[in-house]
C-alpha positions in Angstrom: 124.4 -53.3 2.9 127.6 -54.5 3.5 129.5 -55.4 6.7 131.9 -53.6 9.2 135.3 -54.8 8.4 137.9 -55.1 11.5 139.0 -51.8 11.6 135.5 -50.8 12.6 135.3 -52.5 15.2 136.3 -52.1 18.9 136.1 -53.9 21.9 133.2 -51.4 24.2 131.4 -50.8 20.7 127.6 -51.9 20.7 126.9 -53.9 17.5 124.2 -56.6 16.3 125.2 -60.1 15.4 124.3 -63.3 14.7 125.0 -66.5 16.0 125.9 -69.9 14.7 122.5 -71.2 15.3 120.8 -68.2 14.1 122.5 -68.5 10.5 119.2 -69.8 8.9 116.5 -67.5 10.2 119.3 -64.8 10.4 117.9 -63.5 13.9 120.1 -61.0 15.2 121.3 -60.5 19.0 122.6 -57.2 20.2 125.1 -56.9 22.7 128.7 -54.9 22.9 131.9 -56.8 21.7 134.5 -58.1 24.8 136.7 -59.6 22.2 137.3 -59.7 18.1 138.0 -63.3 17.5 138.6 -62.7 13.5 142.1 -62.2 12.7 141.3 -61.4 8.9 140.8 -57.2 7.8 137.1 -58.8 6.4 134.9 -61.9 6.5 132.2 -62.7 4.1 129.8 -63.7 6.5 130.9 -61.1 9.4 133.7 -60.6 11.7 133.0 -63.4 14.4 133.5 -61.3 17.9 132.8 -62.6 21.7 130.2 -60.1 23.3 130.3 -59.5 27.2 127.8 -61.8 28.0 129.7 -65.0 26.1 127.4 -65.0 23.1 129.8 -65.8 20.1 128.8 -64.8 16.6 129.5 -62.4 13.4 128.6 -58.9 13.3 126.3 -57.8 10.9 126.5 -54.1 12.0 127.5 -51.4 14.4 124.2 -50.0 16.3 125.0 -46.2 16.4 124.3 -44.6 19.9 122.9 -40.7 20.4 125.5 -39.1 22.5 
């Protein structure tokens, strides 16, 4: 599977991440994205965004809503 680059992703957009100290176990936290921190078009390890709640980490996909 391969990660969302930039373009993908929007500040409002729910996505799943994971944080700095989560890198090993690779636990993911969910949460929607306040700011995109990356400035790159793509990351190898994620784009590293700020979610609403503070949490800072890499997104490792975009959690798709019903609407």
């Amino acid at each position: 599977m391969s990660l969302p680059l930039r373009r993908d992703i929007r500040s409002g957009l729910k996505v799943q991440i994971v944080e700095k100290q989560n890198q090993r176990s690779g636990a993911v936290t969910e949460g929607v994205v306040a700011r995109i921190l990356t400035s790159s078009p793509a990351h190898p390890h994620g784009i590293k965004v700020m979610l609403e709640d503070g949490r800072v980490g890499r997104v490792q996909a975009i959690v798709m809503t019903d609407v």
